[in-house]
C-alpha positions in Angstrom: 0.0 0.0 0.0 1.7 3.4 -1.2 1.6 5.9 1.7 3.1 9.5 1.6 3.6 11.6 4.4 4.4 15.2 4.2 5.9 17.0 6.8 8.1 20.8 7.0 5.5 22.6 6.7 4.7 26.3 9.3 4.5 29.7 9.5 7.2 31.9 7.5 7.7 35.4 6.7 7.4 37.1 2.9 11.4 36.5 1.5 11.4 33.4 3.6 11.9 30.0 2.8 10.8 26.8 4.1 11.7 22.6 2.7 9.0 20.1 2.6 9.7 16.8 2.7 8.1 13.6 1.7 8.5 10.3 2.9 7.2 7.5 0.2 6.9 3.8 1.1 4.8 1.0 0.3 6.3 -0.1 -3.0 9.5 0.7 -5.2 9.1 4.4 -7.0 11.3 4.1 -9.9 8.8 4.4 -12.5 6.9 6.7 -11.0 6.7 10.4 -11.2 6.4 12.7 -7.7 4.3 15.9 -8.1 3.4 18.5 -5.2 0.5 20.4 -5.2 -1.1 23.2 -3.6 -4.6 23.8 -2.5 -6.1 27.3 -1.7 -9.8 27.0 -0.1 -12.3 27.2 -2.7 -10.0 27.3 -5.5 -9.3 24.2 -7.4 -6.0 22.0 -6.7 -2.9 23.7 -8.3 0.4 21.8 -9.8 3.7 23.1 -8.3 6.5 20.9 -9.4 7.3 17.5 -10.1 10.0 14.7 -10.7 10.3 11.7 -12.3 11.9 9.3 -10.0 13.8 7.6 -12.3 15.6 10.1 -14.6 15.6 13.3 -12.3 13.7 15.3 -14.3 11.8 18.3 -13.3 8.9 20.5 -14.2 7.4 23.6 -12.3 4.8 26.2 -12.7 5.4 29.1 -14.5 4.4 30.6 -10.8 7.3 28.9 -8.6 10.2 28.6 -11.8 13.2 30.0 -10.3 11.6 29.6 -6.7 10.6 26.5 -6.0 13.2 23.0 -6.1 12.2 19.5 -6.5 14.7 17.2 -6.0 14.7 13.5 -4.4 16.4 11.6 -2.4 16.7 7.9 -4.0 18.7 6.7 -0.4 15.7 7.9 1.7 12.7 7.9 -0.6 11.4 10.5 -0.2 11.1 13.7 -2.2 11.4 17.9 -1.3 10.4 20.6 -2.4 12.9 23.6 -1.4 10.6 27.0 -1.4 12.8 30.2 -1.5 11.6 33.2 -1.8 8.0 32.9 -0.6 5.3 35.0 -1.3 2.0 35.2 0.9 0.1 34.6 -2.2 2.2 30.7 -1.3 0.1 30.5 1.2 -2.0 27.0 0.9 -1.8 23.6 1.8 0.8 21.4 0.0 -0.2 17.9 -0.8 3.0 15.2 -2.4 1.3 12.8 -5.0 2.8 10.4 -7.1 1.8 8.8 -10.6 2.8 5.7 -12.8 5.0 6.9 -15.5 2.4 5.1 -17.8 -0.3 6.9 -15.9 -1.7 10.8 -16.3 -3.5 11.3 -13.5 -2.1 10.7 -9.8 -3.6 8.3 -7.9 -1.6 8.5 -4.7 -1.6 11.4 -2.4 -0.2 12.5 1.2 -2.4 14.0 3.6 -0.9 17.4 3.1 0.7 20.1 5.2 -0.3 24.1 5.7 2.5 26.5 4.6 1.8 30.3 5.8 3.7 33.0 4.5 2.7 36.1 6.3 3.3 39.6 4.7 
């Protein structure tokens, strides 16, 4: 059974940075790909980042490029997303998913964890 469990999440200041970190288990992730999301209420669920497991690779949202890092961490599996330069507009909850390669849609998802970024 695939859990994920996000944690790092808190209270930081505009120009702040925080790292969020999440822990994968449950089955080998080396064909999947590892997205983070955000989620403001009543606004639909928004794509950050993501990374395929296997190759590295990495994609971001034209509103986090140059921000936001994904990166993973095949010794620990898990997977972070590195948040620099945070704007209150940041402010939501941040949910880690993951996603067959084969797959469009992700099926798996982590309970998610509230960043606040206070002006």
């Amino acid at each position: 059974q695939v859990q994920l469990v996000e944690s790092g999440g808190g209270l930081v200041q505009a120009g702040g940075s925080l790292r969020l970190s999440c822990a994968a288990s449950g089955r080998s992730f080396s064909n999947y790909v590892m997205g983070w999301f955000r989620q403001v209420p009543g606004k639909e669920r928004e794509f950050v980042g993501g990374i395929s497991w296997r190759t590295g690779s990495t994609t971001y949202s034209d509103s986090v490029k140059g921000r936001f890092t994904v990166s993973r961490d095949n010794a620990r599996n898990s997977v972070s997303l590195q948040m620099n330069s945070l704007k209150p507009e940041d402010t939501a909850v941040y949910y880690c998913a993951a996603r067959w390669i084969g797959e469009s849609s992700y099926k798996h998802w982590g309970q998610g964890t509230q960043v606040t970024v206070s002006s």
